[in-house]
ZAROBA-240140 format. One line per 3 residues: their letters; for each residue x, y, z of C-alpha. Coordinates in steps of 0.25 Angstrom, whole numbers, plus 5000, padded with zeros to 4 digits. Layout:
REM ZAROBA-240140
a = X Y Z  ...
REM end
This chain:
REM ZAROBA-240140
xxx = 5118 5558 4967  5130 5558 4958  5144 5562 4964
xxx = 5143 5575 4955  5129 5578 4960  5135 5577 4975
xxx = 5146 5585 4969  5138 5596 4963  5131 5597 4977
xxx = 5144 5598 4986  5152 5606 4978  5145 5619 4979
xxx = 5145 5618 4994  5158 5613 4995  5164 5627 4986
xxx = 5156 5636 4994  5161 5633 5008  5174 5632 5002
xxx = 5173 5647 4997  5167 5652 5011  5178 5646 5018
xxx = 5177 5631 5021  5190 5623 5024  5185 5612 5014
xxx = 5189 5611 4999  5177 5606 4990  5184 5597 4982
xxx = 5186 5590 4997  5173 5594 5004  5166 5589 4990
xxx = 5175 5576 4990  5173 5574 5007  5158 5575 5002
xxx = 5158 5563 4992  5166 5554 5000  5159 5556 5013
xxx = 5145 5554 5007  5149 5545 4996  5141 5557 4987
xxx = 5128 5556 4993  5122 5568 5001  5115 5562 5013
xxx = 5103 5569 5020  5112 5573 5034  5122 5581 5023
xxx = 5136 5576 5029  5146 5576 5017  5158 5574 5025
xxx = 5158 5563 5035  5156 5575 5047  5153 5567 5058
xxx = 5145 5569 5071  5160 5571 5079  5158 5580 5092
xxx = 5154 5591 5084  5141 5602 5091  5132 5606 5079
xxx = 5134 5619 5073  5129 5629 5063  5130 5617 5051
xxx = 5127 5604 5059  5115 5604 5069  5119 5590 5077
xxx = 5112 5578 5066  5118 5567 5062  5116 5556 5056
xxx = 5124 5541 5058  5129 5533 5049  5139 5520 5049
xxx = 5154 5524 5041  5168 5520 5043  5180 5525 5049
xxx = 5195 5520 5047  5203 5517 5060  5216 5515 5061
xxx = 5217 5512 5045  5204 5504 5048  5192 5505 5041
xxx = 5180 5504 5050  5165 5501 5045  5152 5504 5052
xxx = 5157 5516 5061  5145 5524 5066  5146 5539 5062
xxx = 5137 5550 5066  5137 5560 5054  5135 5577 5055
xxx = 5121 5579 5048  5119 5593 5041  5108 5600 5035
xxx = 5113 5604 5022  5128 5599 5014  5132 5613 5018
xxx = 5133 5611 5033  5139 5599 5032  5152 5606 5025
xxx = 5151 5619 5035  5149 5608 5047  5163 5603 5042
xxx = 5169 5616 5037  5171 5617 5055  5175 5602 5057
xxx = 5188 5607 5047  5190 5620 5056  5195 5612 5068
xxx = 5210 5613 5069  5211 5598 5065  5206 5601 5052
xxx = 5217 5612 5049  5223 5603 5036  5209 5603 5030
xxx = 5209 5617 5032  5222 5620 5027  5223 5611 5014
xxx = 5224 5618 5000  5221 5607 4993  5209 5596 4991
xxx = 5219 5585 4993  5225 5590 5005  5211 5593 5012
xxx = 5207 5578 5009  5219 5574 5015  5218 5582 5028
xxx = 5204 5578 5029  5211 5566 5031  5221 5568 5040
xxx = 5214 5578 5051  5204 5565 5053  5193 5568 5045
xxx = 5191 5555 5040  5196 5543 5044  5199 5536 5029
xxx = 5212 5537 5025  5210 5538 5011  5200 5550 5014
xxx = 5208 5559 5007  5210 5550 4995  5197 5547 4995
xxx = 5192 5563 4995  5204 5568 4984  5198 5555 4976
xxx = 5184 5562 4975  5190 5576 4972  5200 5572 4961
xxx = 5188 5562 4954  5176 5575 4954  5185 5586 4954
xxx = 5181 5592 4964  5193 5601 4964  5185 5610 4956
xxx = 5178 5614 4967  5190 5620 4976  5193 5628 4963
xxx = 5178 5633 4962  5181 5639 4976  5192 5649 4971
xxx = 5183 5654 4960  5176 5666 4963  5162 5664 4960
xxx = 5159 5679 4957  5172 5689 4952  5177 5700 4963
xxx = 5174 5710 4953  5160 5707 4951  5158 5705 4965
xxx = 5163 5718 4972  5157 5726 4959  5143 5721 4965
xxx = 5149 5724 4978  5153 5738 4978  5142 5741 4966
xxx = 5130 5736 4971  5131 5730 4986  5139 5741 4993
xxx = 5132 5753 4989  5119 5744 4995  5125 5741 5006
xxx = 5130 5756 5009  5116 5761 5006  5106 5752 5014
xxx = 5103 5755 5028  5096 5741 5031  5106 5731 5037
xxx = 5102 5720 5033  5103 5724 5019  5118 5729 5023
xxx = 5120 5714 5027  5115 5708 5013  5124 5718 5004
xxx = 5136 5715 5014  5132 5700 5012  5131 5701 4999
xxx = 5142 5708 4995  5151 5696 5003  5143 5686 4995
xxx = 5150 5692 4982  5163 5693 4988  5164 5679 4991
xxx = 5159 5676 4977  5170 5682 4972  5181 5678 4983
xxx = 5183 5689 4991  5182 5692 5005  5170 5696 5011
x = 5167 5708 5021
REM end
């Protein structure tokens, strides 16, 4: 797999959860993605280095793991051969939402709060995400060299135009919904109708 075949596959993940709310640029998740798994997307899908820790499984990891040898630095020393026991996930996508609540503890609020690629790389850094110092560097290097900055903008874009979607709305899906007695088909129109307004970035009901 090329590095543009690994993009091509991140990306579109990466933009989603972006638009739906996630703390976590896609030029930076994207770039995080590449460095940690030097582009190859291994079987137990953990693209970001998300260890084992302290954590209790959730909705997104079930409790597997896998362990590998990696290195850390110390004290401005590298160390080789350190045992790691890595988060395994069932798909790329709960690796990303796995994370998405590692960066709401109160120790990731300058992740959180950055409005810029570069300043999210370097507070990945500095609230102890990684333990390289060049991390950041290392992060913007991928970013700058793909690209991938393209993908933050691609988030602001709507994908469908506010007209369009409350036209479909107020034409076709609320009258539906008004007239139908069966609630389950109440919840698709309602469902639906949210679908569109987040297509076109606005706020759903």
């Amino acid at each position: 797999m090329t590095r543009q075949e690994f993009i091509a596959v991140i990306a579109p993940i990466a933009v989603q959860l972006r638009r739906e709310g996630s703390p976590i640029l896609p030029s930076v998740r994207i770039s995080q993605a590449m460095l940690e798994t030097g582009c190859v997307l291994h079987t137990w899908n953990n693209l970001v280095g998300y260890k084992v820790g302290s954590g209790q499984p959730n909705g997104f990891w079930k409790g597997a793991s896998v362990s590998t040898k990696t290195w850390e630095v110390y004290d401005g020393v590298r160390v080789d051969g350190v045992q790691a026991n890595w988060r395994a996930y069932d798909c790329i996508e709960d690796c990303f939402r796995d994370q998405d609540i590692l960066f709401q503890w109160s120790r990731y609020e300058r992740v959180r709060d950055a409005l810029t690629a570069q300043e999210q790389t370097n507070a990945l850094y500095l609230c102890g995400y990684a333990t390289d110092p060049v991390y950041a560097q290392k992060l913007n290097s991928f970013i700058s060299s793909f690209e991938l900055n393209q993908y933050d903008k691609e988030v602001d874009e709507p994908m469908l135009d506010k007209g369009v979607a409350e036209t479909i709305i107020n034409t076709w899906i609320s009258p539906a919904w008004i007239e139908t007695k069966d609630q389950e088909h109440k919840d698709y129109l309602h469902w639906l109708a949210n679908e569109l307004r987040k297509a076109s970035r606005q706020q759903v009901e």
